[in-house]
C-alpha positions in Angstrom: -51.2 11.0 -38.6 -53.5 10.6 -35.9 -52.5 8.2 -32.9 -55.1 6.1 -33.6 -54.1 5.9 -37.4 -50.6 5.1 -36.6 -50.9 2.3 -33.7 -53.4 1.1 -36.4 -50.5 1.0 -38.7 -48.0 -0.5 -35.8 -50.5 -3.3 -35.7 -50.1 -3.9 -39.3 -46.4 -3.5 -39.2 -45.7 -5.8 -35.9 -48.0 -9.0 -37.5 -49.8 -8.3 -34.3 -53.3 -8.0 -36.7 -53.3 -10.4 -39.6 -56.2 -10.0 -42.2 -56.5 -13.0 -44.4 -60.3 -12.8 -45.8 -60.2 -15.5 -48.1 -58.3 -18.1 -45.6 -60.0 -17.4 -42.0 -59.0 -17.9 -39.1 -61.2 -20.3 -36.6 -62.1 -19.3 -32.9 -62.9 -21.1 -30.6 -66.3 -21.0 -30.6 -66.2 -22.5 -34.4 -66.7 -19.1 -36.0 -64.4 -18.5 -39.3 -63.4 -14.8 -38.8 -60.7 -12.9 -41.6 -59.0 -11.1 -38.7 -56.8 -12.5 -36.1 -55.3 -10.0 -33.5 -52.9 -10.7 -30.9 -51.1 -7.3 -29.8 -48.9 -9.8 -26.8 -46.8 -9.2 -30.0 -46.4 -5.7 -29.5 -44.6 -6.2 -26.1 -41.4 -7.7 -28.7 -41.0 -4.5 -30.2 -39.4 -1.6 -27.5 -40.6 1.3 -29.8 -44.3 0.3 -30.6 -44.6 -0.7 -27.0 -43.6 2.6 -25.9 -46.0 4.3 -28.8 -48.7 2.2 -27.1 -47.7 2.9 -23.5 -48.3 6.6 -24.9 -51.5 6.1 -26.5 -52.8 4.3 -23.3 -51.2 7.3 -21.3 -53.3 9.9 -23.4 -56.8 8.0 -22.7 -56.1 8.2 -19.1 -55.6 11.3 -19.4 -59.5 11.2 -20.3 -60.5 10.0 -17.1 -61.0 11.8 -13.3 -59.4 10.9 -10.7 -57.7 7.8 -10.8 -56.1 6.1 -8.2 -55.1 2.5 -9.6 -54.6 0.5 -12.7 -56.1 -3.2 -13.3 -55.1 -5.1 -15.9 -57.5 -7.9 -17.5 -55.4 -11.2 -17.5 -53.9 -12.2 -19.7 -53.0 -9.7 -21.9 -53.9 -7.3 -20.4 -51.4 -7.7 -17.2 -48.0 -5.9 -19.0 -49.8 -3.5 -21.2 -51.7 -2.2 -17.7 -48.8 -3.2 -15.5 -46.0 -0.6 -17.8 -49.0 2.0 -17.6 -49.4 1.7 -13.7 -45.5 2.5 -13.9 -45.2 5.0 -16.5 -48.7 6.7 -13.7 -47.1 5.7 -10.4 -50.0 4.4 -9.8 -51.0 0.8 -7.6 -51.2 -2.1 -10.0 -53.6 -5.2 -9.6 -54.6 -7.8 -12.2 -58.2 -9.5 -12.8 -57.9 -13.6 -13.5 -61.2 -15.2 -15.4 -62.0 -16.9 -12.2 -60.3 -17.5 -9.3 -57.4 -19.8 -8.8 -58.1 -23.2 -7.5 -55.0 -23.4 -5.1 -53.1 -21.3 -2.6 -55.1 -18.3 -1.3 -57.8 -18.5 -4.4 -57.3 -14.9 -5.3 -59.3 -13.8 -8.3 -56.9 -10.6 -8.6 -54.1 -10.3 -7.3 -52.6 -7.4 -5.6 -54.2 -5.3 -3.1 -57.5 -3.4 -3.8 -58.6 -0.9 -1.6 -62.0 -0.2 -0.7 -63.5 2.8 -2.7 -60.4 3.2 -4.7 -60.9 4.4 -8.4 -59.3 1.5 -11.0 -58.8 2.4 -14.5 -59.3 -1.3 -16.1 -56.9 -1.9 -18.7 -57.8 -4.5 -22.0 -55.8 -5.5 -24.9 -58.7 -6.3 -27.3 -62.1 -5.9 -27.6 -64.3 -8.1 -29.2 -67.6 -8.8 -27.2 -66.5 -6.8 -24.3 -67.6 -10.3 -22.0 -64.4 -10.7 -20.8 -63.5 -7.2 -20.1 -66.8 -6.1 -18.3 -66.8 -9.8 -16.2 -63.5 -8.6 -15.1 -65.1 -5.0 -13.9 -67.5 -7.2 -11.8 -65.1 -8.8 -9.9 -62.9 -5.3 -9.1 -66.2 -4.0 -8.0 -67.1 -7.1 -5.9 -63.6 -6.3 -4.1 -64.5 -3.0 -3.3 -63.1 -1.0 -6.2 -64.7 1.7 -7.5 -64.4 1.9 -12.0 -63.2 4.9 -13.5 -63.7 3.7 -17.0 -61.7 1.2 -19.0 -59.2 1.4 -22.0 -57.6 -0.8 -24.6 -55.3 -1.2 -27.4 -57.8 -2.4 -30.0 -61.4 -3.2 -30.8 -63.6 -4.8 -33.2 -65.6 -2.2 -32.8 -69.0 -4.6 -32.5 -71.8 -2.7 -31.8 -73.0 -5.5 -29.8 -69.6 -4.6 -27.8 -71.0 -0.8 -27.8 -74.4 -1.5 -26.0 -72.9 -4.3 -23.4 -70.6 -1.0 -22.2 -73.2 1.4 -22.5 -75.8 -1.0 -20.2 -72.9 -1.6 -17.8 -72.3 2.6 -17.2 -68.5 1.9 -18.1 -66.7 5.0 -20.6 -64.9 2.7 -23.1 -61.9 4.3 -25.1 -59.2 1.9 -27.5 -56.9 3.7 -28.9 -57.6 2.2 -32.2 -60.4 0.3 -33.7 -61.1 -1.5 -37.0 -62.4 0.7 -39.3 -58.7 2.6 -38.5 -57.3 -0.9 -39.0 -59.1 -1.2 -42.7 -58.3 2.5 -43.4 -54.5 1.9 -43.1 -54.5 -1.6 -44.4 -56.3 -0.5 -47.7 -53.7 3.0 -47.7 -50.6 1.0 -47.3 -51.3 -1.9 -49.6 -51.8 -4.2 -47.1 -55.3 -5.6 -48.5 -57.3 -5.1 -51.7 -60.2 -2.8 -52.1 -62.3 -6.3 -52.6 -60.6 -7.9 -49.1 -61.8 -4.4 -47.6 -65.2 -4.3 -48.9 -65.4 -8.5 -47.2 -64.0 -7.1 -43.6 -66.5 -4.8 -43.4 -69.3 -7.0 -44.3 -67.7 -9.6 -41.8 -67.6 -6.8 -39.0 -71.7 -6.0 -39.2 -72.4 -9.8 -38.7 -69.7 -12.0 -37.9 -71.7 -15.3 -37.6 -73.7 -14.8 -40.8 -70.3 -14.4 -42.9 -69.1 -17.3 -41.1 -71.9 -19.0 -42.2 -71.8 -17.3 -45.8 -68.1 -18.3 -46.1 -68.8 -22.2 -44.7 -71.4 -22.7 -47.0 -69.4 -21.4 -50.3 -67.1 -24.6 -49.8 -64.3 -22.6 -49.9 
């Protein structure tokens, strides 16, 4: 079993990645989606967090020359922050906006000027947050490496915001993994597989689709 195939399967076992095509989840933006992922679950569970630590660990790996981690609050923070340790490498962490109090810090911890960061993100959807949080690591003087993360949708509108922005994107697992083990193990049926993946091309339009069926 690959790594990717087995965090895929972690997910699954963990109830960090719930798949319930015919009772969606609501975002916050108002979209119905079938997949809910939330791998701050993952951080419960000492074995799968140190199977994730080690997938993280092998992406680096993929990278030159880094010098520091950053993590993308929230989750981000301990999944980059138990990284950074298991490196010895600096650690800083990248808020959504700066704080409104006290010293007003957008990320905390010290960035040095022309220092390489390896970003670190638990999830990937749109890649907004992620590549927003790049910005500001740059405006502080860092330099990118690339970025990492646990999971991702696997959006290709995801794909081209990365490719525009010149940052090397690698997840350690990504959806069509997630469906691969979900269908192998049980987990869904081949008809709740053949509906994620129709959800994964166009998100809004099965939204839409799945509003408008009264269901």
């Amino acid at each position: 079993m690959t790594t990717s195939e087995k965090i895929a399967r972690r997910l699954l076992e963990a109830g960090a990645v719930k798949l319930q095509p015919a009772s969606p989840f609501t975002w916050a933006s108002g979209l119905r989606s079938p997949i809910y992922c939330d791998n701050r679950v993952l951080l419960s569970y000492p074995s799968i967090r140190s199977e994730v630590i080690d997938g993280l660990e092998e992406l680096a790996a993929g990278f030159s020359d880094i010098e520091g981690i950053a993590g993308v609050a929230t989750a981000g923070i301990p999944h980059g922050a138990l990284l950074a340790d298991r490196l010895n490498l600096p650690f800083v962490y990248i808020r959504s906006k700066a704080k409104e109090h006290g010293r007003q810090n957008q990320i905390e911890g010290r960035v040095e000027s022309g220092q390489r960061y390896l970003v670190v993100e638990d999830l990937i959807s749109t890649g907004g947050s992620s590549l927003k949080a790049i910005d500001a690591l740059k405006g502080a003087g860092g330099d990118i490496a690339g970025a990492v993360a646990i999971f991702s949708y696997e959006f290709p509108a995801a794909v081209r915001a990365f490719q525009l922005a010149d940052v090397a994107l690698s997840t350690i697992s990504g959806y069509d993994k997630l469906l691969q083990e979900a269908a192998a193990t049980g987990y869904i049926s081949k008809e709740d597989a053949q509906a994620l993946a129709t959800w994964r091309e166009d998100p809004r339009a099965w939204s839409e689709a799945f509003l408008t069926s009264g269901k």
